[in-house]
N, C-alpha and C positions, 0 to 999 in steps of 0.2 A: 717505561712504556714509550714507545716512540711517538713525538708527536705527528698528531693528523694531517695527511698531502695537502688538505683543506684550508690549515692553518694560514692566516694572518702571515706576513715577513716577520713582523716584532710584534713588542705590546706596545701599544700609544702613548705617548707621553702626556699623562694628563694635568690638568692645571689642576694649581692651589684652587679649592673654593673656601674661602674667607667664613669662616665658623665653624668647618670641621676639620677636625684632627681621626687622626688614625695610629694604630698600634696591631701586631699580631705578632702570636708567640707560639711555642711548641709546649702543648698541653698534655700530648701521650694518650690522647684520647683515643686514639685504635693502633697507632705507631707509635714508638719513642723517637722515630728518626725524620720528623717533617711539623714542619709550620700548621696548627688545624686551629686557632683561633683568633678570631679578631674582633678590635673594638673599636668603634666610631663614637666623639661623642660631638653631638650638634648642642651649638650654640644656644644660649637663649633666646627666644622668640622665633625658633624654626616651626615652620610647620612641616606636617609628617603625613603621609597619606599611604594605602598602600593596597593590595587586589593579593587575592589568596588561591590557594586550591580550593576545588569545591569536592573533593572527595569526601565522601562520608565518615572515612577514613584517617583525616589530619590530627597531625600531629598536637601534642598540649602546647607548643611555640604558638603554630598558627594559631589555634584555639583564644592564646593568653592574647596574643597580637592584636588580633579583631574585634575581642572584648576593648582592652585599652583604647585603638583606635577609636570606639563607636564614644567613648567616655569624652572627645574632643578638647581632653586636656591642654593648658599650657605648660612651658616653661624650658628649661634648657631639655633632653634628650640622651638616648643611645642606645647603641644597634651590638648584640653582642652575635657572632655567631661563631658557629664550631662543624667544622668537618668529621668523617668519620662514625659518627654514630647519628642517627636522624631523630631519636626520644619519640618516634611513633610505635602506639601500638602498645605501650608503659603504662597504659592507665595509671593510678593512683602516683606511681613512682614517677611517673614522667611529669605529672602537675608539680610533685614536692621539687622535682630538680628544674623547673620553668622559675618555681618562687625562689628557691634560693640562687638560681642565677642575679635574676634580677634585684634580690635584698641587698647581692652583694656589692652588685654595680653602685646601686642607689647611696649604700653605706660608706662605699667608699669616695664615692664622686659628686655626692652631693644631689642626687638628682632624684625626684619624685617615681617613687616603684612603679607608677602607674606610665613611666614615661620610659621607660626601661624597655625595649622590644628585643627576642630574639630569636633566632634560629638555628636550628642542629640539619645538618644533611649526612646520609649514610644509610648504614645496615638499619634496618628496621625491624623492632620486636625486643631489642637489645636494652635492657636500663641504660641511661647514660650517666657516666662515672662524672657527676656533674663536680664533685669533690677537687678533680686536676682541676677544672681550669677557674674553680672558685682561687684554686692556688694559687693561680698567674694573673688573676687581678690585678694587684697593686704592682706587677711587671707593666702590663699594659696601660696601666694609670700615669704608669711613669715614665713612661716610652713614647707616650702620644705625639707626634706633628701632622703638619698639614702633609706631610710628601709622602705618607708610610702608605698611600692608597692602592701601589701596585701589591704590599705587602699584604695586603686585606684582598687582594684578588686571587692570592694567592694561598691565601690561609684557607678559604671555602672551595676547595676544589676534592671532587671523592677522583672517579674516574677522566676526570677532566685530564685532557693531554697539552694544555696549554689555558693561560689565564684569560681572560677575558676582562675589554675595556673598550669607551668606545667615550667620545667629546664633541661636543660643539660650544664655540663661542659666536652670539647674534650681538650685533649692537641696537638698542633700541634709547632710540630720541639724544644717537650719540655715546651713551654708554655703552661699554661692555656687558654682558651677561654670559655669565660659563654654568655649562651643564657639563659632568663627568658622570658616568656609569660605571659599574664591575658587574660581572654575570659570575654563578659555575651553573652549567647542564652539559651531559653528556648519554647519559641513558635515562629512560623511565619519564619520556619526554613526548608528552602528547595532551599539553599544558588545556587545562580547562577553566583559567582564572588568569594567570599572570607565568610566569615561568619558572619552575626551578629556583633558584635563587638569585635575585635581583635588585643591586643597591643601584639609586643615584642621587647625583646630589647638586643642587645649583643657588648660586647666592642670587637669585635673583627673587622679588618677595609676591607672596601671593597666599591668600588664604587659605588655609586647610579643605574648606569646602570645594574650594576651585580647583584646588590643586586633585583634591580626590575625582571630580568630573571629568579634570581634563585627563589624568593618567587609566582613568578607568575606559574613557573613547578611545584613547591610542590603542591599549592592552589589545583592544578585539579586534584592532587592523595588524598588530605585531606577534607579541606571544603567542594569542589565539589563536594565530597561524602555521605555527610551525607543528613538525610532529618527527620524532625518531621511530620510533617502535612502537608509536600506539596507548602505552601506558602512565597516566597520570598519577603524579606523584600526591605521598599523603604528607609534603614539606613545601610542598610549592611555594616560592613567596616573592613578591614584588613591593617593596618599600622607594618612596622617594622624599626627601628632606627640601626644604625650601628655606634656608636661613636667612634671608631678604638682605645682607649686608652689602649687597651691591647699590642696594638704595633705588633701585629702579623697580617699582610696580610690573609687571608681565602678566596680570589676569585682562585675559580678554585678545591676549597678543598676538595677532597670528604668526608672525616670526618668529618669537617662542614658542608656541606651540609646534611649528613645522621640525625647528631645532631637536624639541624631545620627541618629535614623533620618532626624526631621524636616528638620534642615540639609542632610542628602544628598538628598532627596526634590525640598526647595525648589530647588536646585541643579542636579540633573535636568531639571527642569521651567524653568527657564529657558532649559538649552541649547535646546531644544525651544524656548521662544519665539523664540530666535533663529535658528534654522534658517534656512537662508541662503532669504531670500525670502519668509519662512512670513507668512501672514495668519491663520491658523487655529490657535486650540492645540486638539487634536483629542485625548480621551481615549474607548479602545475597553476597554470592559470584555463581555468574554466568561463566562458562565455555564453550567451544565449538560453540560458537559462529562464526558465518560467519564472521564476524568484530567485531571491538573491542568496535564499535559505537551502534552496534545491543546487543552487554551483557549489555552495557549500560541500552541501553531501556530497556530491561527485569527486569534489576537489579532494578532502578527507579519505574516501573512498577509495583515490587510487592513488595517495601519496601514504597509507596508513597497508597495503595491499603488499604481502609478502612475495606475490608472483611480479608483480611491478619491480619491486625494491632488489629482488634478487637479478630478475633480466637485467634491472641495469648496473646492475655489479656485472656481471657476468659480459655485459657491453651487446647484448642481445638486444636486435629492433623487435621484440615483439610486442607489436600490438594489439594484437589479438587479446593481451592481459588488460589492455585499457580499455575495449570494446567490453571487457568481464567486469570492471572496476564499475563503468557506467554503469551498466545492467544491474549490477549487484546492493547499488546505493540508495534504492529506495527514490530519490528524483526520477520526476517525468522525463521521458528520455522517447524518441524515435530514431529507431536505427538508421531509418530512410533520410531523416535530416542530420544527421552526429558528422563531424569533422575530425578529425584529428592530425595534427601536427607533430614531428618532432621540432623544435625551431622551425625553421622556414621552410623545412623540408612538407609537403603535401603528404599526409600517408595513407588517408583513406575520407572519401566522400559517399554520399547518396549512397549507405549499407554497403558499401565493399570498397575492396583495396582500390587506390585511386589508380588510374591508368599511366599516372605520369611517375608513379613512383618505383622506385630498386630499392634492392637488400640493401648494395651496396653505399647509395646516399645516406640509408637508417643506420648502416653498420659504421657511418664515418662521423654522423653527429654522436653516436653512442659513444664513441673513446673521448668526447671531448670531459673534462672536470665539472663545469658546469654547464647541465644539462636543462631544456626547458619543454613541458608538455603543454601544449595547446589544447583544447576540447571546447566545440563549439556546439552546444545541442541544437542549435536553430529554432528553438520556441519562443523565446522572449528575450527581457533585457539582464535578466539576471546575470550575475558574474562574482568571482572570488577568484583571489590569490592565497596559494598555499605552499609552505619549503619545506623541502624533506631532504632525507638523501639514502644513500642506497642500504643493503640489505648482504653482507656480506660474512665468514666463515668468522671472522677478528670478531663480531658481538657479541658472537655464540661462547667463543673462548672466554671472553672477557666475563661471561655473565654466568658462564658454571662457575667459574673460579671466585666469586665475587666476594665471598665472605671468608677463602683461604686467607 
């Protein structure tokens, strides 16, 4: 599969973080010919925090995950997961193969079942032949370092066309503190919790409790923002590790917190570049808003809108489909006050097209890569940002074929 125009130059090079080790291997879990599992194990005394899907729908991972977390277990940790098959949708089969993943972690590495978390991404409906990669255990037990973590970015990837990673290091009171991420999303991305699947991990130390607050505020300025296609997945998962070896406290820090808002943001925004087929990274910022819940709607509304997503595949100014997006979202909306922008470009005021505007200024911000829509309803202060990207002939392919 070719990768996306959208893509990143490289993957990042991200720092050692001090407590966790990484390993992934080829398990044969939907291919015999590619890397689909991987195992992290965090240190003693990490704390672990994490935001899910809320689909009615999730998978026995999320399920086992949530429970564990809510349990606010200590002790050392680890993350197993597996590309390929997603275990939603398995009832009974899909719990026995959540446990024996996890038994076998614990049995082999010493670590409490309860502290065991993990996730499967892929076809759904499918048992998952949990049997391979209970195989490749004692591979990944024995392969472990701290440097394997692009190998783990790369292990969780289904339709992904390039790996995802994203870093910051803050210094705070002089020390260093390193945050490192890995994402996969590429389709069925219209995150209602946290996204797809999402590691990070930073040795800087902070309670579980904090840690769960502060990741769970970012989630609804980041993940909760973005959208491919509309469709929320029933594996969604966002985990983050906090193995405090760095020895600096960061609850309460707002430099650390700006840090991971930033790695989760970056992270975000590439799923979105990769969206299955995307040419376009597309950011809709909605303004004026009665509420902050109503730019919402709008915002959602015309980044989730197949007529939107297609025109600007197509490199078409039609706005005409944004005046529909508005109208259609349920927010209080007046024609007579509504703006809209392409970028800087004016494209329409006070219910019709603006006098100052051409096709051709629309038809020249449309070819740019990344595009930005403006909507300004004029009734209050509300506002939201939301990223999407376009809607093109590659998703359609990509997504009959999906289980070939």
């Amino acid at each position: 599969m070719a990768i996306s125009p959208l893509a990143p130059a490289s993957f990042p090079e991200l720092p050692v973080i001090d407590g966790v080790t990484f390993a992934a291997a080829a398990a044969g879990v939907k291919r015999a010919d590619r890397v689909d599992v991987m195992l992290a194990l965090l240190a003693e005394g990490s704390s672990v925090a994490g935001v899910f899907t809320t689909s009615s729908t999730r998978s026995a991972n999320v399920l086992d995950c949530q429970r564990k977390l809510a349990l606010g277990s200590s002790g050392p940790a680890a993350i197993l997961v597996n590309s390929g098959n997603s275990n939603a949708f398995t009832g009974k089969l899909g719990e026995a193969s959540v446990a024996a993943l996890a038994k076998g972690v614990s049995d082999l590495c010493g670590i409490d079942v309860n502290r065991v978390f993990t996730a499967s991404t892929g076809v759904i409906g499918q048992p998952l032949p949990h049997e391979k990669i209970v195989a490749k255990l004692t591979e990944l037990r024995d392969n472990q370092t701290a440097e394997h973590i692009s190998d783990a970015a790369r292990a969780i990837m289904t339709t992904d066309t390039f790996p995802k990673g994203s870093t910051k290091t803050v210094s705070i009171n002089g020390k260093p503190v390193k945050i490192a991420g890995i994402a996969k999303g590429s389709g069925m991305i219209a995150p209602d919790m946290a996204t797809m699947l999402v590691y990070i991990f930073t040795d800087g130390k902070i309670a579980q409790t904090d840690l769960q607050a502060l990741v769970s505020r970012h989630n609804a300025a980041t993940f909760n923002c973005i959208t491919v296609d509309s469709d929320t997945s029933t594996s969604d998962s966002l985990m983050i590790a906090a193995t405090g070896r760095s020895g600096v406290d960061v609850t309460g820090n707002a430099d650390f917190a700006d840090a991971l808002h930033s790695v989760m943001l970056d992270l975000a925004h590439q799923v979105v570049r990769d969206g299955e087929g995307a040419t376009k990274f597309v950011t809709i910022n909605v303004t004026g808003a009665a509420t902050d819940a109503d730019a919402r709607l709008v915002a959602m509304a015309t980044a989730n809108s197949p007529l939107v997503k297609t025109a600007i595949a197509g490199e078409d100014p039609n706005w005409g489909r944004i005046v529909m997006a508005v109208g259609k979202s349920g927010a209080a909306a007046d024609r007579d006050l509504l703006t809209i922008r392409f970028g800087n470009v004016l494209v329409a005021e006070n219910g019709w097209v603006a006098l100052s505007y051409t096709e051709e200024a629309g038809a020249a911000l449309m070819k740019e890569q990344d595009i930005t829509i403006n909507v300004d309803l004029g009734l209050g202060k509300g506002a939201s940002t939301v990223w999407t990207c376009d809607l093109t002939h590659q998703y359609i392919t990509i997504n009959a074929d999906y289980r070939s």
